[in-house]
N, C-alpha and C positions, 0 to 999 in steps of 0.2 A: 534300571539297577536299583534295587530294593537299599536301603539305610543300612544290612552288618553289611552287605556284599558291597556298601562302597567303600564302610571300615575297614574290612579286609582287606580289601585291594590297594589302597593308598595310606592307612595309616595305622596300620598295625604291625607293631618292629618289635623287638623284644626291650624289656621294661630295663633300664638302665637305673634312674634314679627315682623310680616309684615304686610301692612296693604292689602294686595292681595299675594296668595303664590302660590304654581304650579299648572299647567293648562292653563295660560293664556300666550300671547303673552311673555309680562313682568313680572318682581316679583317688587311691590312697596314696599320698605322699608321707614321709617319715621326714621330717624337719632333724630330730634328732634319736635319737636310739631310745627306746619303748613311749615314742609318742607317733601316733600315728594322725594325719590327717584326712578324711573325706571331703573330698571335693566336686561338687556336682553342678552345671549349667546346662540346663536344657531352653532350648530360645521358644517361644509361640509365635506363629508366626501367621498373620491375618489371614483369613480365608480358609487355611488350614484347620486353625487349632482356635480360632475365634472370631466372631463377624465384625465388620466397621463399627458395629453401630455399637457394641459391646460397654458398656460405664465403664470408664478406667482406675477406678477401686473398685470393682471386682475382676476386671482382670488382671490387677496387680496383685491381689489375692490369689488367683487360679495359679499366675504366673508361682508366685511361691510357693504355694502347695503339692506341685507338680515337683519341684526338685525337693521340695521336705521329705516328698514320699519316695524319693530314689535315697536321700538320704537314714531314713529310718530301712530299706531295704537292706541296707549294707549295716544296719545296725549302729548307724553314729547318731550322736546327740548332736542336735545344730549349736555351732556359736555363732553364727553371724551368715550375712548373706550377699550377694551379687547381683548385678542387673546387667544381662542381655539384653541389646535394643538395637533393633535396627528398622532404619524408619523409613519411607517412600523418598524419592526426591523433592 
């Protein structure tokens, strides 16, 4: 099962308190009325998207660059940012 077909299948409902919900690059949220929020976290995840041996200031770079670029997709300006991590046992 390919990554929309597992969105679709399990977590795609219709958008209640967002004003764009899963699927897309971002999730907009509206905090209050003509403010809108973008919201983006994509994980890396070893093996996949970068090797062990990787410097971890550059892939702390890679890692933010990659949701910058989902966020200038949807046309937001960043204020600030998150950290996905999950780590071996």
């Amino acid at each position: 099962m390919g990554e929309f077909e597992l969105i679709d299948r399990f977590f795609k409902r219709p958008v209640q308190r967002a004003v764009l919900g899963v699927g897309d690059d971002c999730a907009l949220l509206q905090p209050t009325p003509g403010m809108q929020l973008a919201v983006s976290t994509d994980l890396l995840v070893e093996g996949r998207h970068f090797l062990s041996t990787v410097d971890p200031a550059r892939l702390g770079h890679k890692a933010l660059a990659v949701n910058l670029s989902d966020l200038a997709a949807c046309g937001a300006k960043p204020l600030g940012f998150t950290l996905s991590l999950a780590l071996p046992r």
